[in-house]
C-alpha beads as a LAMMPS data file, in Angstrom:
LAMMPS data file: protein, C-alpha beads

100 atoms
99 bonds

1 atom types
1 bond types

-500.0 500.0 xlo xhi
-500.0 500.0 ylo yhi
-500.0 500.0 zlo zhi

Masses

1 110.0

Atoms # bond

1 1 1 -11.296 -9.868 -3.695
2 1 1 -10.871 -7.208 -1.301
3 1 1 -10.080 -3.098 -2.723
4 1 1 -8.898 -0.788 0.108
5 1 1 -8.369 3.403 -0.471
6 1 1 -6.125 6.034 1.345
7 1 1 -5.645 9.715 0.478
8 1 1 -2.056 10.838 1.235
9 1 1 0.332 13.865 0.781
10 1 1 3.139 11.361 -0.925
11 1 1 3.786 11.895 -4.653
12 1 1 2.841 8.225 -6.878
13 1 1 6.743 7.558 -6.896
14 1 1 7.135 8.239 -3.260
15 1 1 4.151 5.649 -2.414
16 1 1 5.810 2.884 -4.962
17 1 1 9.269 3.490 -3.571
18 1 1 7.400 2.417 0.006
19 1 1 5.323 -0.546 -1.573
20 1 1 8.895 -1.952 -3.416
21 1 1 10.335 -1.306 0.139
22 1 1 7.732 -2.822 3.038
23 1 1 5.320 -5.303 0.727
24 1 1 8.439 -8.033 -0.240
25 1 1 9.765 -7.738 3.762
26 1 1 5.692 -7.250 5.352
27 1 1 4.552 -10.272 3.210
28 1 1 6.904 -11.922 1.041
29 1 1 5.769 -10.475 -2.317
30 1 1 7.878 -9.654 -5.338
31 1 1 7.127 -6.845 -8.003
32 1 1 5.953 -8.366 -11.094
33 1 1 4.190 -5.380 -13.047
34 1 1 5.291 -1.900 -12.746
35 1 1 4.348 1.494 -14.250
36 1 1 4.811 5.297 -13.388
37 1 1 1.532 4.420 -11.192
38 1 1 1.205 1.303 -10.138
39 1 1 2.277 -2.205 -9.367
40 1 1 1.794 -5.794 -9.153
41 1 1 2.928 -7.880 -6.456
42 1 1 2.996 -11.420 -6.194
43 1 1 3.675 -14.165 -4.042
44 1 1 2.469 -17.263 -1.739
45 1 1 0.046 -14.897 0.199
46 1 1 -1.509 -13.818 -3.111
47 1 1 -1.827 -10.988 -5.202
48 1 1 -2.186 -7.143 -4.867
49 1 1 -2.183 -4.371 -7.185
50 1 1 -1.630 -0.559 -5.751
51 1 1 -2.158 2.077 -8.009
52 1 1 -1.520 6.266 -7.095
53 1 1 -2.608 8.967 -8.546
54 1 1 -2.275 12.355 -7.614
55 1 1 -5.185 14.767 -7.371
56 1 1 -4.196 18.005 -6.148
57 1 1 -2.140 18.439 -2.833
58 1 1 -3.223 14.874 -2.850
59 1 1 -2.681 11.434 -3.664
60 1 1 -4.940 8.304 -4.224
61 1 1 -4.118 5.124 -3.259
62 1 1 -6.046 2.021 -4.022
63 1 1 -5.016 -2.028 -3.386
64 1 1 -6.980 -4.464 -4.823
65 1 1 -6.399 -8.110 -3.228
66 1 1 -7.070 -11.478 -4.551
67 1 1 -7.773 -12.603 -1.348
68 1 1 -10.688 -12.202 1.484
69 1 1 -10.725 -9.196 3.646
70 1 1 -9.777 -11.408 6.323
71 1 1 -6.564 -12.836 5.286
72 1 1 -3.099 -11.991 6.196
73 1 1 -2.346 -10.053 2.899
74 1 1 -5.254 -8.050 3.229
75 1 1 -4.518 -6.737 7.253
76 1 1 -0.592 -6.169 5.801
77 1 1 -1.839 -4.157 3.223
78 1 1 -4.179 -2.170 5.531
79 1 1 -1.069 -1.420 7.630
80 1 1 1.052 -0.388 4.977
81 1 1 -1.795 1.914 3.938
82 1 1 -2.028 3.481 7.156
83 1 1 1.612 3.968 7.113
84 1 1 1.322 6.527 4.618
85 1 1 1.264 10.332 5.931
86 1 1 -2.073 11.570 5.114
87 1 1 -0.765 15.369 5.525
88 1 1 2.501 16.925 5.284
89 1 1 4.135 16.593 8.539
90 1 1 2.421 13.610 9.608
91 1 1 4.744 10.924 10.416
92 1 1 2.326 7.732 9.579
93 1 1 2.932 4.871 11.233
94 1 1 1.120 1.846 13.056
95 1 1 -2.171 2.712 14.594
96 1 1 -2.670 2.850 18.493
97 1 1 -2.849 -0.628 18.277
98 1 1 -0.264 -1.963 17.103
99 1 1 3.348 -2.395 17.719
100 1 1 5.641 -0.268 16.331

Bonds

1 1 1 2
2 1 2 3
3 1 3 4
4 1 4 5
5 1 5 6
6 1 6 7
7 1 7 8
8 1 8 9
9 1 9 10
10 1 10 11
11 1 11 12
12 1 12 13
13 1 13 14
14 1 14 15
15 1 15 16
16 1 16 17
17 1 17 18
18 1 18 19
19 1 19 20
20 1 20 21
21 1 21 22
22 1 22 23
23 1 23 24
24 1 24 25
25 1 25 26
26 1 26 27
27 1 27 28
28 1 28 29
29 1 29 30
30 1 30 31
31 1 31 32
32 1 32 33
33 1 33 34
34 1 34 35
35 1 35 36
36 1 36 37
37 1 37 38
38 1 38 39
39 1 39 40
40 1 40 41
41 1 41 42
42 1 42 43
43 1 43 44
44 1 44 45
45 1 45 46
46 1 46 47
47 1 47 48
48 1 48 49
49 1 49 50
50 1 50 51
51 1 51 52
52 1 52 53
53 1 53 54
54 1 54 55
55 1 55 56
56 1 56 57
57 1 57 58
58 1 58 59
59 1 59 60
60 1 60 61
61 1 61 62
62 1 62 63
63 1 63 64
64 1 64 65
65 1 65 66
66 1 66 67
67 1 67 68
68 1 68 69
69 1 69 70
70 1 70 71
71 1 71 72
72 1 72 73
73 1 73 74
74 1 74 75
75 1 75 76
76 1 76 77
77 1 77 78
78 1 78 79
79 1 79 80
80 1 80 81
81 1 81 82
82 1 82 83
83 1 83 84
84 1 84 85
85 1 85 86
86 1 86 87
87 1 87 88
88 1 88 89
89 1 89 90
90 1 90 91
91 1 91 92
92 1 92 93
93 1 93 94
94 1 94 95
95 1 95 96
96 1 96 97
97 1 97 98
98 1 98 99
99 1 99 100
């Protein structure tokens, strides 16, 4: 099991609306727990739950795999953490690495 954390300026729905959005076309998982702050995602690659709460000007934003920190879940899920703004005006996005 691998847990990951990000800090953002989205609200909890903005961050779920994303998930819902990027985790079924990033890595083929489908929602199959949701509340007003979190959700669980299923599918061949495995498991992941992302939960938001806001603290503040502030979000946080935890994903907890079912799956080493090496697998192809877990580096999806990093991206589509780092994809969230972590200050207003920020656009996110893929790191300098990666491909847009």
């Amino acid at each position: 099991m691998a847990g990951y954390q990000r800090k953002t300026a989205l609200g909890p729905r903005e961050i779920l609306e994303k998930a819902a959005e990027h985790l079924p076309e990033f890595i083929g998982l489908q929602c199959s727990r949701k509340s007003s702050h979190g959700a669980t995602y299923t599918g061949q690659e495995g498991t992941v739950t992302i939960q938001a709460h806001r603290h503040g000007p502030f979000t946080d934003v935890t994903a907890q795999t079912d799956r080493l920190r090496t697998s192809r879940m877990d580096y999806e899920i990093q991206r589509f953490l780092n994809m969230l703004p972590y200050e207003h005006g920020d656009a996110g996005g893929p790191g300098s690495g990666e491909r847009g």
